[in-house]
DRENTI-821951 format. One record per residue (C-alpha): residue number from 1; residue in one letter; x, y, z. Coordinates in steps of 0.05 Angstrom, whole numbers, plus 5000, padded with zeros to 4 digits. Example, Ala and Ser with C-alpha at 12.3 -4.5 7.8 and 13.67 -1.06 7.14 Angstrom:
residues 2
+-----+----+------+-------+------+
:   i : aa : east : north :   up :
+-----+----+------+-------+------+
:   1 :  A : 5246 :  4910 : 5156 :
:   2 :  S : 5273 :  4979 : 5143 :
+-----+----+------+-------+------+
//
This chain:
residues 414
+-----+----+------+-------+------+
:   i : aa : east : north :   up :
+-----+----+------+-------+------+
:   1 :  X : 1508 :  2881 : 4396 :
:   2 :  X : 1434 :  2881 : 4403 :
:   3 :  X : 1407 :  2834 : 4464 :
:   4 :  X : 1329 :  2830 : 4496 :
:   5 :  X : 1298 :  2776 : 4538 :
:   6 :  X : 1292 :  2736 : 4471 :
:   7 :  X : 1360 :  2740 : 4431 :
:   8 :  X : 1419 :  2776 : 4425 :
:   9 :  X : 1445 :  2792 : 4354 :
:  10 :  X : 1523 :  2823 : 4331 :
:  11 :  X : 1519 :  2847 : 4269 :
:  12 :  X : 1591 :  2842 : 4265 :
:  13 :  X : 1599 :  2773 : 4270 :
:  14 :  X : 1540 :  2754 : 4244 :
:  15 :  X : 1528 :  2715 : 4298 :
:  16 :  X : 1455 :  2698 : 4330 :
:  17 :  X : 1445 :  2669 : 4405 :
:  18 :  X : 1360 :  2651 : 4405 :
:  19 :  X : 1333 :  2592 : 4444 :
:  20 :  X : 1278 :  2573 : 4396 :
:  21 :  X : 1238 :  2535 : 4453 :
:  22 :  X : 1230 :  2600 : 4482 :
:  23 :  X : 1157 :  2621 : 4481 :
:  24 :  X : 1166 :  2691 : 4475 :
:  25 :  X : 1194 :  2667 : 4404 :
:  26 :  X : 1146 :  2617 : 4380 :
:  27 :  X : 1091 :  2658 : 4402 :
:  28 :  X : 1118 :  2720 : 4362 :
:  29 :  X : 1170 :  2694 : 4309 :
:  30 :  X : 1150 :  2749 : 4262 :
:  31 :  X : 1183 :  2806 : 4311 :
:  32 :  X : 1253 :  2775 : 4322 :
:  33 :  X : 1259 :  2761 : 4239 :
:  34 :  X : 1241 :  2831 : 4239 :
:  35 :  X : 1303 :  2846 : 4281 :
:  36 :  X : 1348 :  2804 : 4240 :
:  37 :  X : 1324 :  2837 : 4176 :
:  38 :  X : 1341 :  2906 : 4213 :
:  39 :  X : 1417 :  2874 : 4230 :
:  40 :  X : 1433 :  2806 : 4207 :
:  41 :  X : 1392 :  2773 : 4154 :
:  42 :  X : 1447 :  2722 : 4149 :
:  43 :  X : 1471 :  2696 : 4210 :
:  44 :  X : 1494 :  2639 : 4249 :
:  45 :  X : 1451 :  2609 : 4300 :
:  46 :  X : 1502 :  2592 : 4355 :
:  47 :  X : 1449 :  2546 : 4386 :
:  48 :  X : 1440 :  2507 : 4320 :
:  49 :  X : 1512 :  2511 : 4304 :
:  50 :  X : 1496 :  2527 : 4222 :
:  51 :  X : 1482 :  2591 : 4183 :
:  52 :  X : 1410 :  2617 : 4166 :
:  53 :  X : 1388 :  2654 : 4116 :
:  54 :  X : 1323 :  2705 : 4115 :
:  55 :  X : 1343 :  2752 : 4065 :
:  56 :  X : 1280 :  2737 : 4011 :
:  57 :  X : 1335 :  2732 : 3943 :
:  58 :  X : 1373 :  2692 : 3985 :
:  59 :  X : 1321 :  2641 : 4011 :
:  60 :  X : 1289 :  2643 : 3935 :
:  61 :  X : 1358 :  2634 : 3903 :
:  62 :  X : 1383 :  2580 : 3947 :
:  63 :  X : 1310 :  2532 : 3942 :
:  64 :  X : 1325 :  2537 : 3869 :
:  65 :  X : 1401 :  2529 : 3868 :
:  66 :  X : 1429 :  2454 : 3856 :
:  67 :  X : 1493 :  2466 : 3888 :
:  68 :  X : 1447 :  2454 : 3947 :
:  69 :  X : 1405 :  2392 : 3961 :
:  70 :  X : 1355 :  2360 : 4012 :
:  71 :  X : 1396 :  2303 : 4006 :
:  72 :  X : 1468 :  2278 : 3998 :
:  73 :  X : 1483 :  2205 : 4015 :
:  74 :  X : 1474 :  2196 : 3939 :
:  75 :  X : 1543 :  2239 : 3933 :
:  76 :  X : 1586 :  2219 : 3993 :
:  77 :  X : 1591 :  2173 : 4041 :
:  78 :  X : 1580 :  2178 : 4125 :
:  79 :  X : 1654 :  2163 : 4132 :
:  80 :  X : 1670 :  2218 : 4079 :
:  81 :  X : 1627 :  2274 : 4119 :
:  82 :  X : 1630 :  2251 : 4187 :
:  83 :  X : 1569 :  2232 : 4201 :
:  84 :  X : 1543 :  2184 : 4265 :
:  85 :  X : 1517 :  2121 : 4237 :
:  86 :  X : 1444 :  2107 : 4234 :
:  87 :  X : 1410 :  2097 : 4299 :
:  88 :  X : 1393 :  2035 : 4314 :
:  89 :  X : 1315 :  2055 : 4353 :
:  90 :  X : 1304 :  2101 : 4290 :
:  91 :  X : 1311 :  2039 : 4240 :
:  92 :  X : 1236 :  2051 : 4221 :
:  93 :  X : 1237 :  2120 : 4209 :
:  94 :  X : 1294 :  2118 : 4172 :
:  95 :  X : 1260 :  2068 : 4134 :
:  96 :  X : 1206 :  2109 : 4125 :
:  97 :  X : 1241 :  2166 : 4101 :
:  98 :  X : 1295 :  2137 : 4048 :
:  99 :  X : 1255 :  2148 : 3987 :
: 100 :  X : 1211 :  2212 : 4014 :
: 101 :  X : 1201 :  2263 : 3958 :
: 102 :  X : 1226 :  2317 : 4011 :
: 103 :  X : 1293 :  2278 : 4023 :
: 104 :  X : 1318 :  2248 : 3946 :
: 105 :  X : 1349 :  2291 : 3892 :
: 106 :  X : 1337 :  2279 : 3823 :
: 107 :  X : 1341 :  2226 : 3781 :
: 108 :  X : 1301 :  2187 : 3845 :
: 109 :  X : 1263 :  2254 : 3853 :
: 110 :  X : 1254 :  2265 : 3781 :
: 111 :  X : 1226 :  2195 : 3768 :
: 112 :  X : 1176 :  2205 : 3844 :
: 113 :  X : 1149 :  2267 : 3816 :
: 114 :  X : 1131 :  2253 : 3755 :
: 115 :  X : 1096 :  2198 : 3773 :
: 116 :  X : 1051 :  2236 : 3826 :
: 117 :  X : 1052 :  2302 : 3804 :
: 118 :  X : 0992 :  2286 : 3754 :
: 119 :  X : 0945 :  2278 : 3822 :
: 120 :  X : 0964 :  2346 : 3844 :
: 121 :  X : 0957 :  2396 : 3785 :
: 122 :  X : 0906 :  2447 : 3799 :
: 123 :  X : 0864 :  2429 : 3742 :
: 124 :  X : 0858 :  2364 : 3777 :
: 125 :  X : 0846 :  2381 : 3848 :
: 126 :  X : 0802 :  2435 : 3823 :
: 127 :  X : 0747 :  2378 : 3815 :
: 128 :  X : 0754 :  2357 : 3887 :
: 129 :  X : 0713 :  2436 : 3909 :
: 130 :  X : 0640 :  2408 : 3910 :
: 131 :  X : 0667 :  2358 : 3964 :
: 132 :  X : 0707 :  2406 : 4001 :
: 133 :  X : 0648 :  2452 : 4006 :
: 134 :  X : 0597 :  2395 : 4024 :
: 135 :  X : 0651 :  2374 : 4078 :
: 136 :  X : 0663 :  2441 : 4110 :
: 137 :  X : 0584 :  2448 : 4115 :
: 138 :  X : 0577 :  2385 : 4144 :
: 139 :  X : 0628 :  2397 : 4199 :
: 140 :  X : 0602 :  2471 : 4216 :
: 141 :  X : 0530 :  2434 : 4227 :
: 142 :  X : 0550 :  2388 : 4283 :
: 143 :  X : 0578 :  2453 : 4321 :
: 144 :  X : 0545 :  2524 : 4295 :
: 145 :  X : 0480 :  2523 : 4351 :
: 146 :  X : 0538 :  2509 : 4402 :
: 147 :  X : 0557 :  2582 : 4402 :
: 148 :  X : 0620 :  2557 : 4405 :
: 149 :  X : 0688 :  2514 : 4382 :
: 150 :  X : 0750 :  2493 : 4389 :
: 151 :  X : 0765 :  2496 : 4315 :
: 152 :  X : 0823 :  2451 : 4306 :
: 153 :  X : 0799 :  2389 : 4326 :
: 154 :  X : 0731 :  2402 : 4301 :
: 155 :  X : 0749 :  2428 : 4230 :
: 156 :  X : 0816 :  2449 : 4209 :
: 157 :  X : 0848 :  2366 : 4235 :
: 158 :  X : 0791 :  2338 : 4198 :
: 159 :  X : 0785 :  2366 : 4128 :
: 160 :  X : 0852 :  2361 : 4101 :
: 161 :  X : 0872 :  2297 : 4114 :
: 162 :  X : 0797 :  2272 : 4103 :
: 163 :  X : 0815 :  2305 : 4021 :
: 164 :  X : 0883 :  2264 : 4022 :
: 165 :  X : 0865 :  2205 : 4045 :
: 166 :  X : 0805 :  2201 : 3982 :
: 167 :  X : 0854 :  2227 : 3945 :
: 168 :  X : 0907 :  2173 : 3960 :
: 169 :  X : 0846 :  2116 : 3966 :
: 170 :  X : 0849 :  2108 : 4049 :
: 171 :  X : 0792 :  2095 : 4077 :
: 172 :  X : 0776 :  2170 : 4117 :
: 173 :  X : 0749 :  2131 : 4173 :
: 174 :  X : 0822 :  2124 : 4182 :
: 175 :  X : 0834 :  2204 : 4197 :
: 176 :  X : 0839 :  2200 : 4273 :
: 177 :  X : 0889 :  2140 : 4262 :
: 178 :  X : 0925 :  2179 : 4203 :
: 179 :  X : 0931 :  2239 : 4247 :
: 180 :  X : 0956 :  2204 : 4312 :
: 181 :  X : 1010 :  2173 : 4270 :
: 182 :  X : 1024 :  2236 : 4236 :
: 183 :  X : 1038 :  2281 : 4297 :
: 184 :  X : 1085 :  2232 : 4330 :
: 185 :  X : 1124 :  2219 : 4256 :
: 186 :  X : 1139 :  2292 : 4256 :
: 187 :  X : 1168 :  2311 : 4313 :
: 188 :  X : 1237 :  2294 : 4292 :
: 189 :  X : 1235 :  2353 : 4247 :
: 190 :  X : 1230 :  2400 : 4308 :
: 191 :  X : 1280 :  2436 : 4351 :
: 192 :  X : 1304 :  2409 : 4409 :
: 193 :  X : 1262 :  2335 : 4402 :
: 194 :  X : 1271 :  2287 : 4456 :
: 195 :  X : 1291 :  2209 : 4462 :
: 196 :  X : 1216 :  2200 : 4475 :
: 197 :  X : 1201 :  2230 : 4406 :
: 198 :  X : 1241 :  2190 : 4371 :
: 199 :  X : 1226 :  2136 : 4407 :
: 200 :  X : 1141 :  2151 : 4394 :
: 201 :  X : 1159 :  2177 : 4320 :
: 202 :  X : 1198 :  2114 : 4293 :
: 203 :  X : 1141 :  2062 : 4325 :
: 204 :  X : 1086 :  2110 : 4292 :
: 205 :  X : 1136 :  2101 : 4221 :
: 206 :  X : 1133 :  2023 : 4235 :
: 207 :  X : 1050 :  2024 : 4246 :
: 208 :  X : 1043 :  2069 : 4183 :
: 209 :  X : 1081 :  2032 : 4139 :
: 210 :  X : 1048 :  1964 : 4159 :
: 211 :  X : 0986 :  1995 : 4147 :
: 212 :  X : 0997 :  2022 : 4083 :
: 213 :  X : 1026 :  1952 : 4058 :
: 214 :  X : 0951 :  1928 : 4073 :
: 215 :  X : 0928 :  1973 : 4030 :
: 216 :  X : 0977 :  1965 : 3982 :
: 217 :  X : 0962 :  1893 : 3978 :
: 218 :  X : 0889 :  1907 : 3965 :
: 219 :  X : 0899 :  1948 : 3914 :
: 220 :  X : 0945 :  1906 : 3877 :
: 221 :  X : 0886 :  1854 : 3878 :
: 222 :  X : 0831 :  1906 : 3873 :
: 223 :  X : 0854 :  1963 : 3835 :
: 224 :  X : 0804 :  2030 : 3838 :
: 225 :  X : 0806 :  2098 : 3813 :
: 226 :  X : 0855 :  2134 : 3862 :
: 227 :  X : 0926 :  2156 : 3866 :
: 228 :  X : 0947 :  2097 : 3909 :
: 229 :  X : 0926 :  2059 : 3848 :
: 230 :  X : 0961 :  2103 : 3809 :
: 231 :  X : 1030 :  2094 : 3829 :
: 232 :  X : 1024 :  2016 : 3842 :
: 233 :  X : 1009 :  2015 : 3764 :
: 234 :  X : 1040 :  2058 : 3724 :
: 235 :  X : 1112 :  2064 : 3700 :
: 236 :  X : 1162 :  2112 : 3688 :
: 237 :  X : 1219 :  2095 : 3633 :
: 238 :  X : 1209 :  2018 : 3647 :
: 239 :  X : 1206 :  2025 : 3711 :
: 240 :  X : 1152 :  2023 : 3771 :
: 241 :  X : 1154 :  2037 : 3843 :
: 242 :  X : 1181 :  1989 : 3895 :
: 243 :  X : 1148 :  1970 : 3952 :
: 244 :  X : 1191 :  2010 : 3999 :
: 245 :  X : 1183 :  2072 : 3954 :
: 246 :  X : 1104 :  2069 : 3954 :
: 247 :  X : 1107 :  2066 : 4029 :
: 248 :  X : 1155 :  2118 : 4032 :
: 249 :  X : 1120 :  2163 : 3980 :
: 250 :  X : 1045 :  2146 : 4020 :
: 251 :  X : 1068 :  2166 : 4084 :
: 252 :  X : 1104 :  2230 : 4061 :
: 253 :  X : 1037 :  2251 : 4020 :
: 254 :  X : 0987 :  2233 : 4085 :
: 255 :  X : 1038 :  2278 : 4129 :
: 256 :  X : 1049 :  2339 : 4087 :
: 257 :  X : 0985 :  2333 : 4054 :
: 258 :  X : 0943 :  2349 : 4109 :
: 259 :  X : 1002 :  2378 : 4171 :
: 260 :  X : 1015 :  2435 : 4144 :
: 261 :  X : 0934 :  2458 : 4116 :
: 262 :  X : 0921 :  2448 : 4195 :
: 263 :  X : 0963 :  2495 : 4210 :
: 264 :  X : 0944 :  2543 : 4165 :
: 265 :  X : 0881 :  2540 : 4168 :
: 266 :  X : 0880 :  2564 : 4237 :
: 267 :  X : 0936 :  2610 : 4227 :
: 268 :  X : 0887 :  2653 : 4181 :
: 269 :  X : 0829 :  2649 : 4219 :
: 270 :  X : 0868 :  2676 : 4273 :
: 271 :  X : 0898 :  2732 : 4229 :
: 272 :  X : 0840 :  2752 : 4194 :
: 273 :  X : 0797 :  2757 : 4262 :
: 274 :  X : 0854 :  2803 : 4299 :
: 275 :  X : 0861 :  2846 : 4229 :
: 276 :  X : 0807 :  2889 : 4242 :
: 277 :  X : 0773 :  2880 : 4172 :
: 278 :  X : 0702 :  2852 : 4152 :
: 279 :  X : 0704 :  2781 : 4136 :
: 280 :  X : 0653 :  2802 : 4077 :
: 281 :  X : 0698 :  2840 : 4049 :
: 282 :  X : 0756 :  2792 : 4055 :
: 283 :  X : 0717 :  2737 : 4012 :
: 284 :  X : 0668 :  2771 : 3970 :
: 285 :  X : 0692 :  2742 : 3910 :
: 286 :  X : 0736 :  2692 : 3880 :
: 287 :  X : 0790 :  2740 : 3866 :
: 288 :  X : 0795 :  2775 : 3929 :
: 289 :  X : 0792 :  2713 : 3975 :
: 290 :  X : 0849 :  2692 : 3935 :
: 291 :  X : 0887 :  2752 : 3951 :
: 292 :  X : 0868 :  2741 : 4025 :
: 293 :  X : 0887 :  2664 : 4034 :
: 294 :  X : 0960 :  2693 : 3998 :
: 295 :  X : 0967 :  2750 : 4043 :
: 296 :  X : 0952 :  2691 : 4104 :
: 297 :  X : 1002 :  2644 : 4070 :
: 298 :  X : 1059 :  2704 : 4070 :
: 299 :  X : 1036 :  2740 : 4137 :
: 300 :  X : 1043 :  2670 : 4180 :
: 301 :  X : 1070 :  2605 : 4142 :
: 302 :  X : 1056 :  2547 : 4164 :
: 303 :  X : 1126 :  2517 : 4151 :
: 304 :  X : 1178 :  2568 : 4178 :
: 305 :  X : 1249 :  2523 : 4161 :
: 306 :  X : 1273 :  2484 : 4109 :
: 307 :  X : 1349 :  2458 : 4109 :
: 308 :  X : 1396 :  2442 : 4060 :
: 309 :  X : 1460 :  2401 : 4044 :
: 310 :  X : 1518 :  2438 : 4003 :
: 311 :  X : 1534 :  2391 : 3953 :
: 312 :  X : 1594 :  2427 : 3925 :
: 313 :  X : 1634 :  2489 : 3942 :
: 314 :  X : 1598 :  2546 : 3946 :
: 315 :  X : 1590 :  2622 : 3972 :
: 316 :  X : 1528 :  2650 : 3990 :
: 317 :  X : 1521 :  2735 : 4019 :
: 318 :  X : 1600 :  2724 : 4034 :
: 319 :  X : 1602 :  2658 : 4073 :
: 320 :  X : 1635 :  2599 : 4047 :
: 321 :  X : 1604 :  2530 : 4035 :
: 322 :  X : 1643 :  2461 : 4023 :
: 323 :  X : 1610 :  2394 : 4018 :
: 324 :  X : 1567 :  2358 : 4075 :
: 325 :  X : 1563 :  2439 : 4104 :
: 326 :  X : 1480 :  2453 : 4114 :
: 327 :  X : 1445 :  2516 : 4108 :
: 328 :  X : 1377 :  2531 : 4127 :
: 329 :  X : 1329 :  2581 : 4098 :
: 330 :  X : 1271 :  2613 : 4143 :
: 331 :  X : 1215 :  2617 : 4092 :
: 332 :  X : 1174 :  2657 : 4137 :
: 333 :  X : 1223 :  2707 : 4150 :
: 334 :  X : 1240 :  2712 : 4070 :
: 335 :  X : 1160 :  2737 : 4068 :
: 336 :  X : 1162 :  2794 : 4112 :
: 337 :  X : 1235 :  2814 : 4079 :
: 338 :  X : 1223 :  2899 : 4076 :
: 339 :  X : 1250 :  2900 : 4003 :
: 340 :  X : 1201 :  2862 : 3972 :
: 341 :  X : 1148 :  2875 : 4024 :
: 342 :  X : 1114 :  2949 : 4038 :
: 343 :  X : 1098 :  2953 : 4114 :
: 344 :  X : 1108 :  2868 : 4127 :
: 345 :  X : 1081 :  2852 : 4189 :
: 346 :  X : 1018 :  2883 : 4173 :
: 347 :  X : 0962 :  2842 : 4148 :
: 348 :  X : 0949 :  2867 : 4063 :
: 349 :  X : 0896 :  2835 : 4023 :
: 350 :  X : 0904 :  2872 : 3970 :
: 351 :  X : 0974 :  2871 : 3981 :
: 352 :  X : 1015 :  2863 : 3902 :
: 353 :  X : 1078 :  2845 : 3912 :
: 354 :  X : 1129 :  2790 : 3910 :
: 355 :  X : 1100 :  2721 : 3910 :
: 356 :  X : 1101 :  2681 : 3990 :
: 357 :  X : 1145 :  2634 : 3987 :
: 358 :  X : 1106 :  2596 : 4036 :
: 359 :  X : 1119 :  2535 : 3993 :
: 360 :  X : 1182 :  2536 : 3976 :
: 361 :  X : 1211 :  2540 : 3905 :
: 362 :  X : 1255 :  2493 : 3850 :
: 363 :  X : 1251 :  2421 : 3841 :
: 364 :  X : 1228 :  2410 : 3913 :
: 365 :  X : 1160 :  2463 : 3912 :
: 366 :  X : 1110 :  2435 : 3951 :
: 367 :  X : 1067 :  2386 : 3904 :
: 368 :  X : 1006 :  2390 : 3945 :
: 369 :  X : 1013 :  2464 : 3934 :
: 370 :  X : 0950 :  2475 : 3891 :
: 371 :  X : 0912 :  2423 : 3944 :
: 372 :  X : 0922 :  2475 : 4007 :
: 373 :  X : 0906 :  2539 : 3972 :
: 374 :  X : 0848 :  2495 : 3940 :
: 375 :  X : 0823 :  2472 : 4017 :
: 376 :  X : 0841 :  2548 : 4040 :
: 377 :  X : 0799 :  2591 : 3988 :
: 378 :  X : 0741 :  2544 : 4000 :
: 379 :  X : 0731 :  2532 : 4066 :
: 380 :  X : 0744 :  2604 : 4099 :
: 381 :  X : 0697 :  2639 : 4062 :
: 382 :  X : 0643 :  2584 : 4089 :
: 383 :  X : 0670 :  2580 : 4151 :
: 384 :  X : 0660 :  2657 : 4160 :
: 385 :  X : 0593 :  2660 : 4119 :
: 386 :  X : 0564 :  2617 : 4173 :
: 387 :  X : 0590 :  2632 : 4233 :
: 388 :  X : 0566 :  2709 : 4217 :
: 389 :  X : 0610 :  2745 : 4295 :
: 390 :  X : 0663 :  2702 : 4292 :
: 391 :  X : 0711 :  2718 : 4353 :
: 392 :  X : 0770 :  2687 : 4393 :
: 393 :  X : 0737 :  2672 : 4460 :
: 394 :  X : 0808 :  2664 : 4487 :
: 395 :  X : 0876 :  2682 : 4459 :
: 396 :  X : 0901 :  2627 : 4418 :
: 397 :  X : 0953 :  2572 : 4442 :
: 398 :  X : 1017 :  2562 : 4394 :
: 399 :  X : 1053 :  2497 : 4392 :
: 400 :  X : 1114 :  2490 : 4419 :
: 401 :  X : 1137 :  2473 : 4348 :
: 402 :  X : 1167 :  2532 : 4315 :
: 403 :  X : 1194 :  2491 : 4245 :
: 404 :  X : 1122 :  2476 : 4238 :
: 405 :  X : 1086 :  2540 : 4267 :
: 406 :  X : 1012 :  2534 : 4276 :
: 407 :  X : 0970 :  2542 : 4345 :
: 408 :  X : 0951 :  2481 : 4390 :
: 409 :  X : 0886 :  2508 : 4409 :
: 410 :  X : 0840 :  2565 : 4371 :
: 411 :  X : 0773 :  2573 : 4417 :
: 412 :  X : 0719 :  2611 : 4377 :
: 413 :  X : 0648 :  2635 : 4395 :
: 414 :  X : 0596 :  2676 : 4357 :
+-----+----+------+-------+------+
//
């Protein structure tokens, strides 16, 4: 049995006790997965009552393998696995959620995909770089002769969801909106959320979706050149999108499209400044700021947990699986795994190893994938060529969050 003031761990049982609302976690994550990978890559989390996987075959295997599934109401019933019945003051969330690409297995996924993923291919979003750069610019002028930021809210909130919002054809005068709604809608994928959450997250699902059907509605009438457009138009063996699945499939691309490039965004600024090497160096060409944005994406993911269903009878590293059982996979942990990674929780950039598995794997890989590392290889190397002495003026806040693991506040002077 190994305890400290954060977790204890029996390697025996395989058993984990680790209050995740614990700030000595979520402020360091990185040095209890380090522990686990040292005694129990696979445990179970007694405080989350379901087994957890770290191991990086294990998380890779498992996104890939469809004996597991983000959803599986398609397969059984609530009476069949137990389950509560839907709550009543969540009616709009749930709503909001039936036909979200992260929550359907194929053929519903299948049919989703295909009929977004066109928007989303790199050659596509490639095109979007001349707007990305004259954005970041833009931004760093209304603050550089300040001497200092708070680099969230003035930059990393703004340029992500400013991209998917064009993208989508919402009006970016919309962001603050887009981003209110957003950060109360996911709350009810953290640990430990309250009745207030849900309470704030399923009136922010009702507002968004009324919203969108306004737009929807004008494009119907109006039809333009963006992805909104897109999906309102175009079929997919006979069939188009409902009404209920364009709102769903809106809301989910607004929220992951932009939540998780805040994040990150200020989770490699904050790496790169406390690694000790030369910005210069870090982005002095295309190839080597790729190499660094990767190395950010591995070192400090901006999604830590993803869960899934077992949809038949299964064994994974010796523990048994039946159907309606869940398992969740700590992406984040998988990247600092010691067998694929040389030295993990130190900060590589020319690190050659396994690929980060920051955004998952299988059917459900992130689609707006090629969007983040697009946002992430071209506004750093601005944001550091013009701020020349970049430097935390304060050590950085980290949300209480943990699934979603990205700072609250990142203050910045040069």
């Amino acid at each position: 049995m190994t305890t400290s003031s954060v977790f204890s761990i029996d390697p025996v049982a395989r058993r984990v006790s680790l209050n995740a609302r614990d700030p000595a976690f979520y402020n360091n994550p990185n040095a209890v997965y380090t522990a686990l990978h040292a005694e129990c890559p696979t445990f179970y989390w007694e405080q989350q009552q379901q087994w957890y996987f770290t191991g990086y075959d294990h998380v890779n295997g498992l996104l890939r393998d469809r004996r597991f599934g983000r959803q599986i109401l398609h397969i059984a019933s609530r009476e069949e696995l137990g389950l509560p019945a839907p709550q009543p003051h969540l009616k709009n969330f749930d709503l909001a959620e039936q036909h979200s690409l992260l929550e359907i297995e194929p053929p519903e996924h299948t049919r989703l995909r295909t009929l977004v993923n066109r928007a989303f291919v790199s050659r596509h979003v490639e095109k979007m770089k001349p707007e990305l750069a004259e954005l970041a610019n833009r931004l760093i002028d209304n603050f550089e002769k300040k001497g200092e930021v708070e680099l969230l809210s003035a930059f990393a909130d703004i340029i992500p969801v400013t991209m998917i919002a064009r993208m989508i054809g919402i009006p970016e005068e919309m962001g603050p909106q887009l981003l209110k709604w957003s950060h109360a809608y996911v709350r009810m994928y953290i640990f430990g959320r309250t009745p207030e959450d849900e309470i704030a997250a399923d009136q922010a699902a009702k507002e968004f979706a009324d919203y969108v059907k306004t737009v929807i509605r004008e494009r119907r009438a109006n039809p333009r050149d963006d992805l909104l457009t897109h999906m309102i138009t175009t079929e997919h063996k006979g069939q188009y999108l409902t009404e209920d699945e364009l709102v769903s499939t809106t809301i989910v691309l607004l929220n992951a499209g932009h939540e998780a490039t805040v994040h990150q965004i200020g989770n490699s600024v904050r790496v790169i400044l406390e690694s000790g090497y030369a910005p210069a160096e870090l982005f002095k060409d295309e190839a080597t700021t790729e190499r660094t944005v990767e190395e950010t994406l591995r070192i400090c993911a901006p999604v830590h947990v993803f869960q899934r269903w077992c949809l038949e009878s299964a064994e994974i590293d010796g523990v048994s699986f039946e159907r309606g059982d869940k398992a969740a996979l700590i992406l984040a942990a998988a990247n600092l795994d010691p067998t694929k990674f040389s030295d993990p929780l130190t900060f590589k950039p020319d690190r050659n190893e396994a690929p980060n598995l920051s955004f998952g794997a299988g059917i459900h890989f992130c689609i707006g994938a090629p969007l983040a590392r697009l946002e992430l290889n071209a506004v750093l190397p601005i944001l550091f060529e013009r701020l020349r002495g970049l430097k935390l003026k304060k050590t950085p806040e980290v949300k209480d969050l943990y699934q979603f693991h990205g700072l609250d506040k990142l203050e910045l002077s040069w």
